[in-house]
C-alpha positions in Angstrom: 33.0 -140.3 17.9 32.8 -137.1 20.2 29.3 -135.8 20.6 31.3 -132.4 19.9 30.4 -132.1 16.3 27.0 -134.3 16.3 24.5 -131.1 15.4 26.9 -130.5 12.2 27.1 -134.1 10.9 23.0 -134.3 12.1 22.3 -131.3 10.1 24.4 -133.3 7.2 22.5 -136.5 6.8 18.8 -134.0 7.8 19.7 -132.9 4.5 21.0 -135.9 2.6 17.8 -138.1 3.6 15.7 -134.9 2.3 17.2 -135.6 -0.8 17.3 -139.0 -1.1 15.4 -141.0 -4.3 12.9 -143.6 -3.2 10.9 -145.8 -5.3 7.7 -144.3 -3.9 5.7 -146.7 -5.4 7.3 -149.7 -3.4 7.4 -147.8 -0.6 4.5 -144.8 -0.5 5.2 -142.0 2.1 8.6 -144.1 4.1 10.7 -141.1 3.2 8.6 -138.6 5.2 7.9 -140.8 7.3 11.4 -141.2 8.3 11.8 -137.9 8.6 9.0 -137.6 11.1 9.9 -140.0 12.9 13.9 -140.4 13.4 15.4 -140.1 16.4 18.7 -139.5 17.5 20.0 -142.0 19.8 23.4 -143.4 21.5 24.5 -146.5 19.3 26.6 -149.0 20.8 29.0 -151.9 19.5 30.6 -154.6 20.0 34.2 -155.7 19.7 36.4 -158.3 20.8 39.3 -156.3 22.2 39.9 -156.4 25.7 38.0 -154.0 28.0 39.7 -151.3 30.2 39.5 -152.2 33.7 35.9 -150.8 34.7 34.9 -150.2 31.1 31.6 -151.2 29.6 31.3 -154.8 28.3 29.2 -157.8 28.3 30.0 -160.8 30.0 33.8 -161.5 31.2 34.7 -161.3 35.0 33.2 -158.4 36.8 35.4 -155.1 37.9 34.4 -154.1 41.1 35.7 -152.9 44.5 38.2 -155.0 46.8 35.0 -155.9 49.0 32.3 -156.8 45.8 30.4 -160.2 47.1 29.5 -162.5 44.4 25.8 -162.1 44.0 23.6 -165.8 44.5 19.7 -166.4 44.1 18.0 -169.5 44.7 17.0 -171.8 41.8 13.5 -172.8 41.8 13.9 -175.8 39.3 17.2 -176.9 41.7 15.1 -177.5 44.7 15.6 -173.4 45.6 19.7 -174.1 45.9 21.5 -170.9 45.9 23.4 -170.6 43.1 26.0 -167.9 41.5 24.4 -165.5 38.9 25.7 -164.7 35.4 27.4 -161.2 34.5 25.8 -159.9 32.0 26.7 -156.6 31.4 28.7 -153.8 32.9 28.2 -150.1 32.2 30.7 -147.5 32.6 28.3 -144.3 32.5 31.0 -142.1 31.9 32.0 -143.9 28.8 28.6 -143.5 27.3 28.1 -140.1 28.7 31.1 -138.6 26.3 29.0 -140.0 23.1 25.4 -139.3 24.3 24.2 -136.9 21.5 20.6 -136.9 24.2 22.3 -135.2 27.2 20.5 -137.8 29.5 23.6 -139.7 31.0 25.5 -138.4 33.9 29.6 -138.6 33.6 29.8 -141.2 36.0 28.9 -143.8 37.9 29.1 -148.2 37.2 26.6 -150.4 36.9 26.8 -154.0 36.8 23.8 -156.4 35.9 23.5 -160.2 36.9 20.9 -163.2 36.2 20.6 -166.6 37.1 21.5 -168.7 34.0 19.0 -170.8 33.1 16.2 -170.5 30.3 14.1 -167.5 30.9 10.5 -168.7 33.1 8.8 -166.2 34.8 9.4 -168.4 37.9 13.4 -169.1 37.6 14.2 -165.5 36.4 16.6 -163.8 39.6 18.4 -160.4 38.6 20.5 -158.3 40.9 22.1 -155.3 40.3 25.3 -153.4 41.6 26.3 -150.2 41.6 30.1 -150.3 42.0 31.4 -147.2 44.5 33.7 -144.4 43.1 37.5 -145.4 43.5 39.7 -148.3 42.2 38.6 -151.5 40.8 39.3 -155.2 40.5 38.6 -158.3 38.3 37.4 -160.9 39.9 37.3 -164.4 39.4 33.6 -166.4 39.2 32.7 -168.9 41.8 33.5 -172.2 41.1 30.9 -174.1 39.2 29.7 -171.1 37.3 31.5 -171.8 34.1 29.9 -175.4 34.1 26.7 -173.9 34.3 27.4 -172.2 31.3 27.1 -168.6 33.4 30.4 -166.8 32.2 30.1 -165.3 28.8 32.9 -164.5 26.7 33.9 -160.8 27.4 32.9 -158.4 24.7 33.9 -154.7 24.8 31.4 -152.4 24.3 32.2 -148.9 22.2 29.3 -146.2 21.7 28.4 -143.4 19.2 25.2 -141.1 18.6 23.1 -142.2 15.9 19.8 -141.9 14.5 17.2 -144.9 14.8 13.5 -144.6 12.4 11.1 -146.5 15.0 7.8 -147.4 13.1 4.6 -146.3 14.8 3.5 -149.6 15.2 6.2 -151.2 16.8 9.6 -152.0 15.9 11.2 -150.2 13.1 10.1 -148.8 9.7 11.1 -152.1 7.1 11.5 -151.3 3.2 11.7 -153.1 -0.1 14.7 -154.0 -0.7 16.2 -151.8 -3.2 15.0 -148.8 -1.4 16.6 -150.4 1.9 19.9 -150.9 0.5 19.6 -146.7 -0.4 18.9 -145.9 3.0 21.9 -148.3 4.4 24.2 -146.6 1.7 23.2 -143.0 3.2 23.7 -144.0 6.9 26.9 -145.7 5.7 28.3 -142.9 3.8 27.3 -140.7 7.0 29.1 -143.1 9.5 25.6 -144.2 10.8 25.3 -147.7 9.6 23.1 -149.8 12.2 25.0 -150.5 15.4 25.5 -154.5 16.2 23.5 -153.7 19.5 19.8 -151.6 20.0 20.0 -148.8 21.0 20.1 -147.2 23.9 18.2 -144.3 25.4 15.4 -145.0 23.0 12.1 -146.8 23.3 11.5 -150.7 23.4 10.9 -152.1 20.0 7.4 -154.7 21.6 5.0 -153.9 19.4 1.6 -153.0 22.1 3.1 -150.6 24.4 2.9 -152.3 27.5 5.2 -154.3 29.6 5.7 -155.3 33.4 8.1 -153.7 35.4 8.7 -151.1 32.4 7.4 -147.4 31.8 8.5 -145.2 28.7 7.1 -142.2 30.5 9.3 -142.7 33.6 12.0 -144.9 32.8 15.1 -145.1 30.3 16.9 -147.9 28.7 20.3 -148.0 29.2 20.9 -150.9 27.1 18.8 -153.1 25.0 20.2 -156.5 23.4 19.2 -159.8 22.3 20.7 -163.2 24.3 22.4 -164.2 21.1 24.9 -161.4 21.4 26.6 -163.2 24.7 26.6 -166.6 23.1 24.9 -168.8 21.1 25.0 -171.4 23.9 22.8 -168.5 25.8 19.9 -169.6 27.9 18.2 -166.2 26.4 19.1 -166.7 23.1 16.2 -165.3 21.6 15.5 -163.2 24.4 15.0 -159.3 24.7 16.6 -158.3 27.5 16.5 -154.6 28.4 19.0 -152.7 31.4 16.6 -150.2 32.7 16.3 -146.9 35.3 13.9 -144.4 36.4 14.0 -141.4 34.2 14.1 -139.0 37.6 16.3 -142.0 39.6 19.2 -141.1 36.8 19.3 -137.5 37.2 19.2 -137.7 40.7 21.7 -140.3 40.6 20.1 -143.2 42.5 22.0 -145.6 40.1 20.5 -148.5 42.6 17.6 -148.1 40.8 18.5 -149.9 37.7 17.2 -152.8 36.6 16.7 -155.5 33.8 13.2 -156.2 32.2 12.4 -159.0 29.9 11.2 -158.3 26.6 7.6 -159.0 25.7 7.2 -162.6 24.1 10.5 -163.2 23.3 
C-alpha cells in the first residue's frame, strides 16, 4: 500500500475505533487509552517469494557490489578463529521509504546487517554492517562452512505498509480480555491493519524499563525490530530481540554507516 491515501484511510479507522463497543468493565478506560496512545508506524511482512535483486529480505545470500568481501569476526568460544558471519537482514530503504506513513526514511540507500552465529553471550556477540554503494548488484554465494554452522537462513522477502501500533505505557503493548481483543483485531482487519508478522519499525522498543546499551529513543531509530524465531527455528537467537538501529540525525544526513544491531533487553 502507497502511503498516498494513508491520512484518508487513518482518518477512517480514527473514527471507527471512536466508535467501537468495549466491554468497559473487562477492560476500564483501553478504548481511550488506545486512542491516546496509537501510533502510526511502517509495518512490515514476511513472504516466501523470492526477493528482487537488492530488495529487503532476511537471510538468503547477500546482494552487493562486484567487490563486497565477506565479513569474518573472531570467535571467542573457538579459540578467537575467524569465522564467516550470518546475513541477517538486508534493507532496501527505498522500498520502505514508498510505504513510510512517518516521512523519516530517505528514498535510498542499502543496508546489510551480519552476526556471528552462535547463541547470543555478551562475549561471542560480533555484528558488522555494510552499506552497499549506489549502482548494480550481485548475489553472492557464502563461504564454505557457513551453512554447516547453521549461518545461512532461509531467504524471506520482506514487503511493508503503514500501520498503527497501541504501545502500553509500561512497556510492550496494551493486552485485552479476550472478547474485547478479538473486536479490536476485527476493526484493524476490516481496515487492512491486522498486526504485521514482524514489529514494527520506526517505533519504539517494546523492553519494558526504558534503558538499553548501545540504544537511545531520543537519538536513534529502529529500522527493523524482529525476534530470532522469524529466520528459523534452528536460530541461535531464537528467542532473541534483535533490533537494526541508526542515529536519528545519522539518517537524515545519510551517514547510513552508522547503523547498527542492538540486542533486546533480557531476551
Amino acid at each position: 500500500m502507497e502511503i498516498k491515501d494513508w491520512n484518508e484511510r487513518l482518518t477512517s479507522f480514527t473514527t471507527a475505533l471512536a466508535a467501537l463497543e468495549l466491554d468497559e468493565e473487562r477492560d476500564p478506560g483501553k478504548k481511550k487509552l488506545m486512542a491516546k496512545v496509537m501510533r502510526t508506524v511502517l509495518g512490515v511482512k514476511t513472504s516466501g517469494a523470492k526477493a528482487a535483486l537488492g530488495g529487503s529480505k532476511f537471510g538468503g545470500k547477500p546482494h552487493a557490489e562486484a567487490g563486497f568481501v565477506w565479513p569474518t569476526a573472531k570467535n571467542v568460544w573457538n579459540d578467537n578463529a575467524l569465522e564467516p558471519l550470518a546475513l541477517i537482514a538486508q534493507l532496501n530503504l527505498a522500498e520502505m521509504a514508498a510505504h513510510d506513513p512517518t516521512g523519516t526514511l530517505p528514498n535510498r540507500g542499502r543496508i546489510l546487517f551480519f552476526m556471528l552465529p552462535t547463541e547470543y553471550d555478551p562475549m561471542s556477540h560480533r555484528a558488522y554492517t555494510h552499506v552497499v554503494p549506489d549502482g548494480p548488484v550481485v548475489e553472492h554465494a557464502p563461504p564454505r562452512g557457513l551453512s554447516a554452522a547453521g549461518g545461512v537462513f532461509k531467504a524471506k522477502s520482506l514487503n511493508f505498509e503503514p500501520t498503527v501500533r497501541f504501545p502500553d505505557p509500561n512497556g510492550g503493548f496494551l493486552s485485552f480480555d479476550y472478547e474485547n481483543e478479538q473486536r479490536v483485531e476485527r476493526l484493524l482487519k476490516k481496515h487492512k491493519l491486522a498486526a504485521p508478522s514482524v514489529d514494527a519499525l520506526l517505533d519504539k522498543p517494546a523492553f519494558s524499563n526504558g534503558k538499553l546499551k548501545r540504544f537511545s529513543p531520543k537519538k536513534d531509530v529502529i529500522l527493523l525490530r524482529f525476534f530470532g524465531e522469524v529466520l528459523s527455528q534452528e536460530s541461535p537467537w531464537f528467542e532473541t530481540e534483535i533490533m537494526l538501529v541508526i542515529g536519528r540525525e545519522a539518517l537524515a544526513q545519510g551517514h547510513l554507516n552508522d547503523a547498527r544491531i542492538v540486542m533486546g533487553e533480557n531476551t
